[in-house]
N, C-alpha and C positions, 0 to 999 in steps of 0.2 A: 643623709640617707633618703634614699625617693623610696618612699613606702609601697609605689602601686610594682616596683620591682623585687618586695618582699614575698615567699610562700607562703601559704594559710599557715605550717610549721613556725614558719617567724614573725608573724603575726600573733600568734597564742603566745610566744615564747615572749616578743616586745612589749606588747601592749594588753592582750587578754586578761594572762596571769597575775599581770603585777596589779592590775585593777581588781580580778575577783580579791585578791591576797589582802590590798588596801583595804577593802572592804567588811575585813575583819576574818575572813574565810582560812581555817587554819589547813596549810599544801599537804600536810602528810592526816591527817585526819577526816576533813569533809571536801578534799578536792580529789575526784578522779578525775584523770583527763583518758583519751581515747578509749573511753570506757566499752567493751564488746558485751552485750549480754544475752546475744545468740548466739548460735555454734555453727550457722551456716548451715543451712537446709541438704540434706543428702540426697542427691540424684544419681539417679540407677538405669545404665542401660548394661542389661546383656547380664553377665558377670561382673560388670566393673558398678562401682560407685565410687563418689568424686563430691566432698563436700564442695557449697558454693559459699557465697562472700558472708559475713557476718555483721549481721547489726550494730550499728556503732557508732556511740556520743562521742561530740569531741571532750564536755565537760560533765558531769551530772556531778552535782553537791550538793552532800547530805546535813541535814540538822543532827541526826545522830547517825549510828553507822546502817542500823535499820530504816531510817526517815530519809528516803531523797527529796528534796523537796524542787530543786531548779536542775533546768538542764539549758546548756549553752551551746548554738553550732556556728563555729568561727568559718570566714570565709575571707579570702587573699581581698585585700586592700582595692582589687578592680572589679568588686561586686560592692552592692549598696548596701548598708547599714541590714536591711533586712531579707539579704537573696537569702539566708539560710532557715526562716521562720519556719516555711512550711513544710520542710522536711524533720525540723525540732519537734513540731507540733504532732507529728506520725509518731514519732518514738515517744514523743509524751503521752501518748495514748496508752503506746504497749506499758508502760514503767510506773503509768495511775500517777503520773506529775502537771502540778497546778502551773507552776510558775516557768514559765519559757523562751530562752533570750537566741537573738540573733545578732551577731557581731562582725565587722569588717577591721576591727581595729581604732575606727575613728569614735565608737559609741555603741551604744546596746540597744538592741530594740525588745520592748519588754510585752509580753502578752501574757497577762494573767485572767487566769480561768475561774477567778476565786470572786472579780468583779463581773457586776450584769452591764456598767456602760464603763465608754473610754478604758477599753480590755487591752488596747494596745498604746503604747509610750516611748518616745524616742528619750533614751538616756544619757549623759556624757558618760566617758569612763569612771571620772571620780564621782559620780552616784550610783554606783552599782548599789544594790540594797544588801545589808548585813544580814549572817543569819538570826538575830536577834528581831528583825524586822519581819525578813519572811514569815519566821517560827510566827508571830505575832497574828501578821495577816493570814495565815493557815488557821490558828487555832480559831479568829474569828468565825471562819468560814464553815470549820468544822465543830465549832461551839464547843470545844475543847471547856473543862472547866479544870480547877487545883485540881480533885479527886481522880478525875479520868486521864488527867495527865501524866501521871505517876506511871499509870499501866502503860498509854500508848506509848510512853518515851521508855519504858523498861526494854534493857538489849534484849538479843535474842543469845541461847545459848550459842557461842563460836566457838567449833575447832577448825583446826587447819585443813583439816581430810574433806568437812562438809560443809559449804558456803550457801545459804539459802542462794537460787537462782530468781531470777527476777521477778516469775510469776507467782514463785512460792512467796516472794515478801509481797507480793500484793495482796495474795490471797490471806495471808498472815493477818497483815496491818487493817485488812478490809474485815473480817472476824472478830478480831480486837475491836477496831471502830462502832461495830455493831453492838459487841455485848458492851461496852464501854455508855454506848445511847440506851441501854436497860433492853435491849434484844434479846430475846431468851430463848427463842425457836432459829437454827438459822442452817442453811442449806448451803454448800459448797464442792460446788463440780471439777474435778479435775480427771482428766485423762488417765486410764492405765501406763502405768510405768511415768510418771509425774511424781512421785515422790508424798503422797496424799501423806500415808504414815510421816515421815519427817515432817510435814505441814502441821500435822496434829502435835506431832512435841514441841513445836515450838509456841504454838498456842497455850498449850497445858503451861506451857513453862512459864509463860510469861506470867500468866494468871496466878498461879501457884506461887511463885516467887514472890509476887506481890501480894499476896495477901488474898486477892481477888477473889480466889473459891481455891477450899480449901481440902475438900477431900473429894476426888475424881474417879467418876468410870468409865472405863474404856469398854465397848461391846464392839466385839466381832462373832464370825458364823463361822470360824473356820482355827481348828486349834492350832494349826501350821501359822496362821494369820498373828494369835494372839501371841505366840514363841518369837517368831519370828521381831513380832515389835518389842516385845522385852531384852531378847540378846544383842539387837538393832539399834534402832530409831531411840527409845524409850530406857538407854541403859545407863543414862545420867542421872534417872531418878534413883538410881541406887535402893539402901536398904527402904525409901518410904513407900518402894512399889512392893504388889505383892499378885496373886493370880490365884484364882478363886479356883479349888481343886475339889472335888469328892464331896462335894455339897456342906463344906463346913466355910463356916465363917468367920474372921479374925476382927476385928474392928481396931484394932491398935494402927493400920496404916491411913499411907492419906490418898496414895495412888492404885486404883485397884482396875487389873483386867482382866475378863471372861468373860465365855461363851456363850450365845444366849442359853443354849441346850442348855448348860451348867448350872443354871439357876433359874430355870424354868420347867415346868411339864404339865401333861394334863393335868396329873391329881395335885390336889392345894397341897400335899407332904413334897410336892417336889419341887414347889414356887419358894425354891432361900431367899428371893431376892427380897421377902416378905419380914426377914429376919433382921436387917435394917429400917430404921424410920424413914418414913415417908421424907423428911428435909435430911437424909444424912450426907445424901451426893447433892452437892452444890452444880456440879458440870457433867456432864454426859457428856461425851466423844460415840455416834454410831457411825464405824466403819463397816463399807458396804453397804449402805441402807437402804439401796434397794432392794435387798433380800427378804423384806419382811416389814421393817417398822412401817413403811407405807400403807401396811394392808390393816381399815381396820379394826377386824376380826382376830389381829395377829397376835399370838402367844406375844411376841418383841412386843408389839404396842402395849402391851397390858403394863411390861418393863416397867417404858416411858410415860406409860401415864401413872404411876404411880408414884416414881418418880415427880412428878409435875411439877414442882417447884422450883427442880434445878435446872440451869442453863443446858441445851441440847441442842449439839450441832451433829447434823446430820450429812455425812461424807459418801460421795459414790461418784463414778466415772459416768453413770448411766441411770438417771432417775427416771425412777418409775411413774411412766404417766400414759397410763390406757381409760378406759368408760371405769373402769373397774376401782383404779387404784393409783392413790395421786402422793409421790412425795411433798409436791410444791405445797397441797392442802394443810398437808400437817408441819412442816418447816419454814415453807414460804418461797419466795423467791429466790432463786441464791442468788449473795451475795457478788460471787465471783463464778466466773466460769472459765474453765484453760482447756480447749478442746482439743480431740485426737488433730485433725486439721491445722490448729496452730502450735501444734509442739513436732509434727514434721516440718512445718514450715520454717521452725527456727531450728532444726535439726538436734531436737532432744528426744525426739521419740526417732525411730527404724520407718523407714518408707515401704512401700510392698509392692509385690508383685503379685498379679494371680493368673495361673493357668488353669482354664478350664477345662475339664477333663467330660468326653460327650463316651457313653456305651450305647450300643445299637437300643438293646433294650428297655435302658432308664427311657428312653425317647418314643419305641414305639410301642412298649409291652409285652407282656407275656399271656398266652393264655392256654393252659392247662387242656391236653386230651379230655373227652368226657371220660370221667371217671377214673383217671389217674390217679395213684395212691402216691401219698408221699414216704419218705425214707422209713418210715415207723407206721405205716398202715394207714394210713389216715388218708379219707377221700379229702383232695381238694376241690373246696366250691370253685366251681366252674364261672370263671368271670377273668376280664381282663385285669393284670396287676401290674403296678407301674408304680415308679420312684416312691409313692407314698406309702406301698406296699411291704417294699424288700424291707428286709431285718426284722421287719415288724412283725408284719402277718402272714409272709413269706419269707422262708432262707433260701438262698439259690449258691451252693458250696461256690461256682465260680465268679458269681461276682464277687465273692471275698475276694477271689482267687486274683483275678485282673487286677485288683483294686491296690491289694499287696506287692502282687507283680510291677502296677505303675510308680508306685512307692518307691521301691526298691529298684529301681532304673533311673529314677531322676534322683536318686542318693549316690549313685555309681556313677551318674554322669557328672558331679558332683564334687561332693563329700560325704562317705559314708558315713561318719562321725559326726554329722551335724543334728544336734540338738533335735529331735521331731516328737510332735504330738498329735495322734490320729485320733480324733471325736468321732464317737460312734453311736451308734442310735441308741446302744441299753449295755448294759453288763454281760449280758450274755455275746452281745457283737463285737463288743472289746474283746469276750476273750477267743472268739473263732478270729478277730483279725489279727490278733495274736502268734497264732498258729501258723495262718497265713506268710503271714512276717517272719519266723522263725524258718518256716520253709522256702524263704526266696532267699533267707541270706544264712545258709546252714557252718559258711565259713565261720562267720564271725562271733556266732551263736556258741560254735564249737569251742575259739579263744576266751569266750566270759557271756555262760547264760543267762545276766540280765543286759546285756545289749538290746534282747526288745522284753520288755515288762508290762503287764494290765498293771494298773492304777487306777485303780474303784474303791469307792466308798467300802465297799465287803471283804477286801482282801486287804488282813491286814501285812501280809508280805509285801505287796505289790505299794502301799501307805508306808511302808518299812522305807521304800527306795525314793520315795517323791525327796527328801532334803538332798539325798544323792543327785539324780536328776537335776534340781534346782541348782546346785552348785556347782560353777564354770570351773572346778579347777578338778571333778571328777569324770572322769573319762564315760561310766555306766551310771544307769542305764543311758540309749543312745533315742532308741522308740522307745514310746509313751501312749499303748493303748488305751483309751478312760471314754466315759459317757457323761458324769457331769462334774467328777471333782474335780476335773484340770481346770473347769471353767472361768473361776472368778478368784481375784487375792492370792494365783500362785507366781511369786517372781521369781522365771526362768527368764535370766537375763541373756540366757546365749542360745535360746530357741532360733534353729534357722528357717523350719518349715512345719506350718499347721498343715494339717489334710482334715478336709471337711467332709465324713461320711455321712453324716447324720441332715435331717430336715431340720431346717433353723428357718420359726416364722415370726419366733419373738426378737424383737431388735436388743433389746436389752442382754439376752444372751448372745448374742451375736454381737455386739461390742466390747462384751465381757471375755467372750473368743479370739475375738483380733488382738484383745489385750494381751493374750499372752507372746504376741511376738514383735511388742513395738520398743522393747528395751534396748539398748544401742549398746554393745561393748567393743569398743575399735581394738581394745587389746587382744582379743581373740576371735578379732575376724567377724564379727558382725555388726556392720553398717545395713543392711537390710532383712527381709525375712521373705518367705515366697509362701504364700497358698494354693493349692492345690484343692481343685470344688468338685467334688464329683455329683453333689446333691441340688446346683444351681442356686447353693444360698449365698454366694456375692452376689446375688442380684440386688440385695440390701443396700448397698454402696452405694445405688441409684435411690434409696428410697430420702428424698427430703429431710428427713427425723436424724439420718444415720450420724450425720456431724452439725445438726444446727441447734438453733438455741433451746432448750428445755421451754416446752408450752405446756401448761398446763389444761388435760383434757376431761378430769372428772374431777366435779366440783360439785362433791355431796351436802343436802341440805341437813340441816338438824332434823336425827330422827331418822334417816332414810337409811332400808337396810343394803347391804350389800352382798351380790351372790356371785361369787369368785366361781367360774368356770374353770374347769379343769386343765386348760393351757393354761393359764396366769399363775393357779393354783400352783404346780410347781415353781414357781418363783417368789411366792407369795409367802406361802405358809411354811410351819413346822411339820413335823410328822405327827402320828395321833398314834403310832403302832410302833415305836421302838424306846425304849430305856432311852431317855437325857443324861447326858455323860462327857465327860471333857474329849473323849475318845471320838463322841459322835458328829459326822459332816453335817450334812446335810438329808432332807427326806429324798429326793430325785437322783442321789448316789445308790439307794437301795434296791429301789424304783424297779423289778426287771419286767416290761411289759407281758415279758411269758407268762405271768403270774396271771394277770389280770385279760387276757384275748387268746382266741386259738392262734396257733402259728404252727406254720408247713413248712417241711423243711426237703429240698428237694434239689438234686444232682443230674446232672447230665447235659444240662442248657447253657448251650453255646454265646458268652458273651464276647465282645470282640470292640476296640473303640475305634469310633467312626471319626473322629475329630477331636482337635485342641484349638483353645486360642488362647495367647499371652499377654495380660495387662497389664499395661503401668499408671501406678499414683499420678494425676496432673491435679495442680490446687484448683483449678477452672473448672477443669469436664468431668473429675472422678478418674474413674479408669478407662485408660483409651488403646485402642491396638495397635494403633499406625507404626510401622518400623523408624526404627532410627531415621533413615534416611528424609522420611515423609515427615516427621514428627520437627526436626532440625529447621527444615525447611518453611513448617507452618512457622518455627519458631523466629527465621530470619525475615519469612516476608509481613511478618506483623511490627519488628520492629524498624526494615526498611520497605517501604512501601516499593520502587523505586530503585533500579541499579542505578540511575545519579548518587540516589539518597548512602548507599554505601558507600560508590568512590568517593563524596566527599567526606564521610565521616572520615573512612580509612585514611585519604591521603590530608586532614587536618589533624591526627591523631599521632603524635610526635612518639608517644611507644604504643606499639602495636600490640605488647603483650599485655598490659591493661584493658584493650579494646576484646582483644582475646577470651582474658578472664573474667569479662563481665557475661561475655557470651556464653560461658563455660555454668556461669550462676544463673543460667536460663537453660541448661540441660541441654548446650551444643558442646557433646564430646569429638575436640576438633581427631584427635590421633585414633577416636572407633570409628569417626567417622569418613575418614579418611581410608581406612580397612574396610568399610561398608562398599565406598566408591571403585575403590583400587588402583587409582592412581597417585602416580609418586608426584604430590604438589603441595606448597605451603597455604597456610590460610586464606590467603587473599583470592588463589583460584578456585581453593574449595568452596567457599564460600557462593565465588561468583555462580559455578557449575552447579551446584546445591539448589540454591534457593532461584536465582536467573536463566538455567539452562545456557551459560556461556561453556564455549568450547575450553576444555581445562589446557592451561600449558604446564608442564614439570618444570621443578626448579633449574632445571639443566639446560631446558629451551630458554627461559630467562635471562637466562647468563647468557647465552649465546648470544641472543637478540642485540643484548647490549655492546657487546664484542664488537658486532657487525657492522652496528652505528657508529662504530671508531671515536665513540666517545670519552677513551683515555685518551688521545691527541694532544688535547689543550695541557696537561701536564707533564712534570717533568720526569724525568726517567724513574729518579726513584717513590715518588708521588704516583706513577702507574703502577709503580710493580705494587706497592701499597693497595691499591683502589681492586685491581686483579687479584691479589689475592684474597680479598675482602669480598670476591664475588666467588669465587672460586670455593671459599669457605660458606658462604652463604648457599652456594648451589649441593655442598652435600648435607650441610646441617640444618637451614633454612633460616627464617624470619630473626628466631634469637639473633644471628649476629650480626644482624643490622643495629638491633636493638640495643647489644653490648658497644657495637662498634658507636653511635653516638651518644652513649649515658656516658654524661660529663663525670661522673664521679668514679667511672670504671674503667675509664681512658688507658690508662698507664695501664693497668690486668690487661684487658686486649690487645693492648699492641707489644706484651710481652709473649704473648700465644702465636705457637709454629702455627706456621711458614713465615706469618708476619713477623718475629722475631728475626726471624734469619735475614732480612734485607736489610733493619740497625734498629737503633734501639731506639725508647719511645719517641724519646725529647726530639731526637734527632727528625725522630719522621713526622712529629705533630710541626716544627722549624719547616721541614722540605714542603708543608702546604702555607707557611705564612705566617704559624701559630695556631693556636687552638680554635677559636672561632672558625678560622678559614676551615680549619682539616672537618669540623663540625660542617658547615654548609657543602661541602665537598662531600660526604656521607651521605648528606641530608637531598643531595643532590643523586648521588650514585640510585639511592632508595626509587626516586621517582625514575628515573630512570628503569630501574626493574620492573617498575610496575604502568609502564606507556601502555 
């Protein structure tokens, strides 16, 4: 057997396998092989999205089913011992794995992350290191001791339906490893629609099951939030959970979850949480915790410091860190962070689009006759008003009006039915957009009046229909008019479009926002979600903080006081003026500005929009406008400097639909973009025309070309008629059936396929070229030919 004419496939199959296997590695328990543990990042032009390639080990083997500790990337017999290191070493990054080999067959090249010298080692096969070695050299590294081992190596709970994904066991195993090192404060970031809740049961579980800490609170801000992880994530705790109601207190369980409101308030009669001993909770879980434990003046913090003894992890997509108020202060650095950025990227969150929506007067303003009265008497002050003004301190009936109007146009142009939620500056702009909304789509309204609904902290009708909304398998409500209870901890997993009324200056809210539409359900049609700005606050996108690492920016001394301004202040605090109740949101759900400023409210002013422009996600630049066509082209001439540079790749690329779908996983949609151009041509001239400005030829000039050349000459009759129809086929269906016509393994299917059939059968016709190889270089031959 000459091994360098093996494929990397029989190679793992020869020589890999049976090494790790020797090695003591059991195949059906700690060996995955081609292990995928991204989904392939979703790219969006137009209407269409198109996942691309997925992430993926050839080997990764686990010490337990939770512990991967090595990963292995094989590579065909005509690469060196180590051509695959540095791409093992990429994925070892994403996966938190020490130990990382690269293989050709002949031996292993070992790089381990656990030593400070001589980190890399050339292997024979028969030394590959046992799991009993690794385990060994990890626990050194991570000073694993008997006690801590117990937990770290504790499974995770498995069912079939829900498999921790890969960042969730990192974030897991990296929590664990923390309180395991006597870590009692710990901070952990993950993206909306990541799965933070299922991250937190399996922590609790692991703890819990062993012993580790033994009676647990879960805090949330949101009673939807706290239901939702009971009947969810959290329903394997069975009868030992329990949900703290009506301000009474049970002590018999071990698992307990509620609201901060629920066992907090101003007066001391309303602090239950007081009615436990200070050591009763070993573990806190705060979900959301930007919302408050941060702040600390905050009712929450009172909670957690009294608490103080017990372990507290602090969870949120967006930690609060202004002059003001610092999560990282009081939990620390997090551990783990899985940012919106890298869970589009491996296509677990929804990618986006944003159109930005310009009115004459959001841009130039308004300013009031002297002495014009508004709808209800009232002089308005005479001064100019503009974007920061409307809904606020001015109502203008048609800006709702347009606003509703654009809504409801790009729903019809659309899907009426898609999933929407319009943020609006107060309760009272939720419910005139409302109105708005009902009168632009009166058909639908008429078949079921909550197709559009407010959903506000006040109304408990409109709080009646948010589980409705929330769940992809109910038709209503369709809009979702709200001002801040949509914003943070609702999973509406089949949201297709946010609309941004409202001024957003806090990032924090404004990532809490995007969150509701980055949930991914391919079974009912959402692979991405679209925004729509009418307030200019995607300009955040641009802002540094939006997707990078949590910095911490107030770093209060002992003793120093702190004085929460009234922007923060709603994100910060509790309310100081409503009953605490399992029923209650939050303070900035109540919140109606008209309460607290004058406000004019005034008709007749002609709004009209002046302009749109369309964004899309790119991991590089944020969001870019450039059309398909421009954006393709950036996209081919970065990767071919050079029209040499593509003929030769093309013409050494033995299947072209590989070369294709790589390009496809860099957001070149060949069949949109090919409708963009408008010519009938296969890839190779799009491409050229595209990115080089070559004159494009159709598949049909091709063919001809080749005709003309009299280049079926040299064969024999039925050898032509063969080759001619192979081109003939090729000129209406394109590049495929070059690509069927030389895959050795699909030989016989193709030459079974009309017209080719009709001139004999396979055998006969691969014989009338020589045999197989021949009729292959003959193909192979035809191809360059097409493309002189």
């Amino acid at each position: 057997m000459n091994k360098k004419e093996l494929s990397e496939r029989d190679i793992c199959t020869k020589y890999i396998t049976p090494a790790i296997k020797k090695a003591g590695w059991d195949i059906k328990e700690q060996i995955k092989e081609e292990y995928s543990y991204t989904l392939g990042k979703i790219y969006v032009r137009g209407k269409l999205a198109q996942r691309g390639k997925q992430r993926r080990v050839d080997y990764l083997l686990f010490y337990k089913p939770h512990l991967p500790l090595a990963i292995i990337e094989a590579k065909d017999n005509n690469h060196s011992i180590g051509a695959g290191i540095q791409q093992a070493l990429d994925y070892s990054n994403d996966l938190d794995i020490p130990f990382v080999y690269s293989s050709n067959g002949d031996g292993f090249l070992e790089h381990d992350k656990t030593k400070t010298n001589n980190i890399e080692t050339e292997l024979s096969l028969d030394n590959f290191p046992s799991p009993e070695e690794l385990w060994k050299r990890y626990s050194a590294w991570k000073k694993i001791d008997q006690d801590s081992e117990k937990l770290i190596t504790y499974d995770y709970k498995y069912n079939s339906k829900k498999i921790p994904r890969y960042y969730q066991q990192v974030a897991i195993n990296r929590v664990i490893e923390a309180i395991s090192k006597g870590q009692n404060r710990i901070l952990l970031v993950m993206a909306t629609g990541t799965g933070k809740t299922f991250t937190a049961f399996q922590i609790i579980w692991k703890l819990w099951k062993t012993g580790t800490k033994k009676r647990i609170l879960f805090l949330a801000d949101r009673n939807i939030l706290v239901d939702q992880t009971m009947t969810n994530d959290f329903k394997d705790f069975g009868n030992a959970m329990t949900k703290i109601r009506n301000r009474k207190v049970d002590k018999s369980y071990e698992i307990y979850l509620a609201l901060y409101q629920a066992i907090t308030g101003e007066d001391e009669s309303k602090k239950i949480f007081k009615k436990f001993s200070k050591d009763f909770f070993d573990l806190i879980v705060v979900d959301e915790c930007h919302r408050g434990s941060a702040a600390e003046d905050s009712q929450w913090r009172e909670i957690l410091e009294y608490f103080g003894s017990a372990t507290q992890i602090g969870m949120t997509a967006t930690p609060k860190e202004t002059k003001y108020i610092s999560n990282i202060e009081y939990f620390g650095e997090p551990v783990y962070t899985y940012s919106l950025k890298q869970g589009i990227e491996d296509g677990f969150l929804a990618p986006y689009k944003v159109i930005r929506t310009y009115l004459d007067k959001d841009l130039s303003g308004w300013k009031p006759p002297e002495g014009k009265l508004d709808k209800y008497g009232k002089e308005i002050e005479n001064r100019i008003y503009n974007l920061k003004d409307y809904d606020k301190t001015l109502v203008i009936d048609e800006r709702t009006n347009i606003v509703a109007h654009r809504i409801s146009e790009y729903l019809k142009a659309t899907d009426r039915f898609s999933k929407t939620i319009v943020f609006c500056e107060d309760i009272e702009h939720a419910e005139r957009m409302r109105h708005a909304l009902i009168n632009e789509n009166p058909d639908l309204v008429l078949e079921n009046n909550n197709y559009v609904m407010k959903i506000t902290g006040d109304d408990e009708l409109g709080k009646a229909e948010l589980d409705n909304f929330i769940n992809p398998e109910e038709k209503y409500p369709v809009i979702a008019t709200t001002s801040k209870l949509m914003t943070t901890g609702i999973d509406a997993q089949t949201c297709k479009l946010i609309v941004l009324d409202k001024s957003i200056n806090s990032m924090t809210e404004f990532k809490q926002i995007i969150g509701r539409g980055t949930r991914i359900r391919e079974d009912f049609g959402k692979m991405f979600f679209t925004i729509i700005d009418f307030r200019d606050a995607t300009r955040l996108f641009y802002d540094p903080s939006f997707d990078g690492e949590a910095v911490q920016i107030y770093k209060p001394k002992p003793g120093d006081p702190i004085d929460i301004p009234d922007d923060e202040n709603e994100d910060a605090q509790l309310p100081e003026s409503f009953e605490s109740s399992e029923n209650v949101e939050t303070t900035s759900d109540f919140e109606d500005s008209s309460t607290k400023r004058v406000k004019y409210y005034v008709d007749g002013v002609v709004f009209s929009i002046i302009g749109e422009r369309i964004h899309y996600y790119d991991k590089e630049k944020g969001l870019i406008t450039i059309s398909l066509r421009d954006y393709s082209k950036d996209v081919l001439n970065k990767r071919y400097r050079t029209l040499n540079d593509f003929l030769n790749e093309w013409t050494a690329a033995d299947r072209k639909d590989i070369l294709i779908a790589e390009l496809l996983e860099q957001g070149v949609f060949m069949e949109e973009l090919r409708e963009a151009v408008g010519k009938d041509m296969d890839e190779f001239d799009l491409i050229c025309h595209v990115a080089f400005g070559m004159p494009p030829l159709s598949r049909k000039d091709r063919a001809n070309n080749v005709k003309k050349r009299n280049y079926f000459e040299k064969y024999g009759e039925q050898a032509r008629k063969v080759l001619e129809a192979i081109l003939d086929k090729y000129s209406d269906e394109g590049i495929d059936v070059i690509n069927n016509a030389k895959d050795s393994k699909k030989i016989v299917d193709f030459l079974k396929l009309p017209p080719i059939s009709n001139i004999a059968l396979p055998l006969q016709i691969i014989n009338e070229f020589g045999g197989k190889e021949k009729y292959l270089y003959a193909i192979r031959e035809l191809e360059q030919e097409i493309y002189q």
